[in-house]
Structure formats: structure tokens, C-alpha cells
C-alpha positions in Angstrom: 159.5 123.9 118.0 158.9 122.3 114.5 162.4 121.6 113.9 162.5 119.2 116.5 159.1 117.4 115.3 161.7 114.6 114.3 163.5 114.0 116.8 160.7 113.5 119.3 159.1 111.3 116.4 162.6 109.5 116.9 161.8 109.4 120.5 158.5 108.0 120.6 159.0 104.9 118.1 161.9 104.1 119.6 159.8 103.8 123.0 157.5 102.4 120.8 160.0 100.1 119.5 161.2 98.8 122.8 158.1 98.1 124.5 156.9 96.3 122.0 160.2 94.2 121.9 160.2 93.7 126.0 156.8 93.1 126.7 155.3 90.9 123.9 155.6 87.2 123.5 154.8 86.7 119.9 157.3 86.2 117.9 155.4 88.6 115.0 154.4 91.1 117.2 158.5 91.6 118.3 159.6 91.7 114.5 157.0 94.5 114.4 158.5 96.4 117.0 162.2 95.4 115.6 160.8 97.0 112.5 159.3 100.3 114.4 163.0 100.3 116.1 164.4 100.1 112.5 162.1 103.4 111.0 163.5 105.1 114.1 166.8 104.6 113.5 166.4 105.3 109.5 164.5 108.6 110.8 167.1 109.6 112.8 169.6 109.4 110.2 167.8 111.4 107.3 166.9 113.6 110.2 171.1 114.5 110.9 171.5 114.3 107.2 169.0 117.3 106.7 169.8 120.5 105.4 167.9 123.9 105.4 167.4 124.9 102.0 169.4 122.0 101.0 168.9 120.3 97.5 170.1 117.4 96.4 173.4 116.9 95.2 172.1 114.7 91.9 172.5 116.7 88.6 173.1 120.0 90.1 175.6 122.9 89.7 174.9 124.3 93.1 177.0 125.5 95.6 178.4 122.4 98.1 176.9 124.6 100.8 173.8 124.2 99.9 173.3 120.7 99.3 172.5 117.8 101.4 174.5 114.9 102.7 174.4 112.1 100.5 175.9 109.7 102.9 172.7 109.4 105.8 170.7 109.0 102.4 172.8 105.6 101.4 172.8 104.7 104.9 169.5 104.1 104.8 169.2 102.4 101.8 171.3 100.0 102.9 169.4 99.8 106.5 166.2 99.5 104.5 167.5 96.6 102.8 168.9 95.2 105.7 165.7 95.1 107.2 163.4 93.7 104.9 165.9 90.8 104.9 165.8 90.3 108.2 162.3 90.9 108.4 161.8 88.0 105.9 164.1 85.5 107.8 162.0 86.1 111.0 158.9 85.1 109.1 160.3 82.1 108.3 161.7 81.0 110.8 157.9 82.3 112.8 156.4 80.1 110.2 158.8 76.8 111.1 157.8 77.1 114.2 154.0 77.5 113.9 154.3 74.4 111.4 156.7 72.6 114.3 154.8 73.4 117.8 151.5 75.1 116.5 152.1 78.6 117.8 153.9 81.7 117.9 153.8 82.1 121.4 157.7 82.2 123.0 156.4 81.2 126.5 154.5 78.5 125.0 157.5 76.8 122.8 159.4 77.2 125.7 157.1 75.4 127.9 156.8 72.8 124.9 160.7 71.7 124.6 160.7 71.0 128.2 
């Protein structure tokens, strides 16, 4: 039952993820739940990338059997990076339009453009 602690983790910020995504109107509380979708999707990755008595495949003289997948691991690197430059784009943009309309609200703008 432990060995599947991640992938219900998965699972549950996904959900997490979504709702939050579907049901809010703020435009900082959705690049919250965009980011909660993004650690799912990260864990989930490292999660297929894990090996059982694995080690990792930096400076070692182990057998290939035994060491984990490098490739999930740069995956999510890249993701992370991804991510945090997304992340900072919303903000900015979250911060035009709080400058622009005075909120963050989506109904609100929308109402406010006409």
C-alpha cells in the first residue's frame, strides 16, 4: 500500500489542481492551482522514474540495473524552470491588470471592458 502513496498524492493535487483552476475567479488563486497541477505532474514523473534500490547514476561504478533513470530527473528540471517562468509572467501580467482595472477578479474585468 505504500508504494502507491505517490500516485494517489498524484491523484489528489491534480483534483486539487483542477478545482482550483475551474472554480476560482482570481487570477492568483488559478496560477496557484496551475502551480499545484505543475507539482503533480513533476511528481508523477520522478514517481515513474523511481527505482527500488536504485542509486544514482552520478560518479558511480554500479551496475546499470541498479541505477535510476536520469531522464524523468531532467524532465523535471526543465518543467521546474518552466514553471517558475510562467509563474512569473502571470504575476505580471495579474499585476497590469490590478494597476489597469483595480482588481484581480476575471468576472469583474470582464464586466469592466463591456
Amino acid at each position: 500500500m505504500l508504494w502507491n502513496l505517490p500516485f494517489i498524492t498524484v491523484v489528489v493535487l491534480t483534483l486539487i489542481g483542477l478545482v482550483t483552476v475551474l472554480l476560482k475567479k482570481n487570477i492568483i488563486k488559478i496560477l496557484l492551482g496551475i502551480n499545484i497541477l505543475n507539482s503533480a505532474a513533476n511528481l508523477f514523473l520522478i514517481t515513474l522514474g523511481y527505482r527500488e534500490g536504485g542509486v544514482a547514476p552520478i560518479f558511480t561504478l554500479a551496475p546499470s540495473e541498479l541505477m535510476v533513470l536520469p531522464t524523468p530527473q531532467a524532465l523535471v528540471l526543465t518543467s521546474i524552470v518552466i514553471g517558475v517562468a510562467t509563474s512569473a509572467l502571470v504575476l505580471s501580467f495579474a499585476i497590469v491588470l490590478q494597476k489597469k482595472y483595480g482588481t484581480v477578479d476575471i468576472d469583474k474585468i470582464r464586466r469592466l471592458q463591456g
